[in-house]
N, C-alpha and C positions, 0 to 999 in steps of 0.2 A: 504494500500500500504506500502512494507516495502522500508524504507532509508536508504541509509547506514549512516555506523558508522562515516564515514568522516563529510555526509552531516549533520549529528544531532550535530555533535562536531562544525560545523562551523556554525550554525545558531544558536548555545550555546555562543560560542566565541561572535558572530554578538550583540546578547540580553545582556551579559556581560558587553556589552561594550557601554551599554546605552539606545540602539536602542530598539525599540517596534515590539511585534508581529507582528502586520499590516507591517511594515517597512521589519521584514526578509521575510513574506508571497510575499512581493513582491517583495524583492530582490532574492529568494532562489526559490520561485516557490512550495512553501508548503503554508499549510494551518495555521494561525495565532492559532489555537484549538491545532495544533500537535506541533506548537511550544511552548505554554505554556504548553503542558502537558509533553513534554519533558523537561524543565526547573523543572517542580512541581517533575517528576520522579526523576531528578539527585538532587533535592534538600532536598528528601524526606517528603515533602508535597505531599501525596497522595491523599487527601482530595477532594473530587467532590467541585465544586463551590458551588455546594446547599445542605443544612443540610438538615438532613433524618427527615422526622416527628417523631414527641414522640410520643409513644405510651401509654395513660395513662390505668390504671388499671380503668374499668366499675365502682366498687366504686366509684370514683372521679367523675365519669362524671355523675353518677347517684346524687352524693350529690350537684354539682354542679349545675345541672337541676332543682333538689329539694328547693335551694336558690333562685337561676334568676329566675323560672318559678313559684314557690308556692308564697302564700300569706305573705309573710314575710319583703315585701319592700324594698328590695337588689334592686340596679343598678347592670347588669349584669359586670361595670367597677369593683365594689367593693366584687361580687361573685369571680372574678378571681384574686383579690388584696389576698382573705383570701383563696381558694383553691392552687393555686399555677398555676393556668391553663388561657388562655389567654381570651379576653372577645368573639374574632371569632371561637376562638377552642370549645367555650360553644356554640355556635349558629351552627356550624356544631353537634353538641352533639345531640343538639334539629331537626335537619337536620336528622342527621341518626337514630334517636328514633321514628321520623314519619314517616318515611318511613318503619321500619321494623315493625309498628304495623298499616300499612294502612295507612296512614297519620291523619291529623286534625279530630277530630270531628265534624261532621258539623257544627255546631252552635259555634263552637270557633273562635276567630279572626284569622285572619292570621298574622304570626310573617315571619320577613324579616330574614332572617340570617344575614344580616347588621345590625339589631337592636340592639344598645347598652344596651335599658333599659327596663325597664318591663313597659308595657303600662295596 
């Protein structure tokens, strides 16, 4: 729905001036989303609320798998202390490496993706 120029200058002015989204949403009869993203526009914070995934390069996720998961005695904490990668982002690694090759072997344990450490 488009607002005018008036009503987004006065729900700016309203925010401005202390008051909370929730607060002009109800004074203004807009939604509290359209007023912080107008706020974020005029203030040039364009930024989504939520950061974009990183995208790491296979290498890493492969060297990373290769530590947490081989025989080596990593805690998947201290695999992601020396790749640079986080210990949930390694367990979705091992997430999507079973899935693209079938999954588990059968005679393997089954690993949580919650799993912190190497069992």
């Amino acid at each position: 729905m488009a607002y005018s120029k008036d009503l987004v200058q006065d729900v700016l002015d309203y925010l401005d001036a202390g008051h909370s989204t929730r607060e002009a949403e109800e004074r203004f009869n807009v939604s509290h989303e359209s007023a912080a993203r107008w706020r974020r526009l005029r203030d040039g914070n364009l930024r989504n609320n939520r950061p974009h995934p990183i995208r790491y390069p296979p290498e890493t996720a492969r060297m990373a798998l290769g530590l947490a998961y081989g025989d080596h005695g990593f805690t998947l904490d201290q695999v992601a202390v020396m790749v640079g990668v986080s210990a949930p982002t390694i367990s979705v690694y091992l997430h999507m490496e079973e899935e693209a090759h079938g999954g588990r072997n059968h005679g393997d344990p089954p690993r949580s993706i919650l799993t912190r450490s190497r069992r």
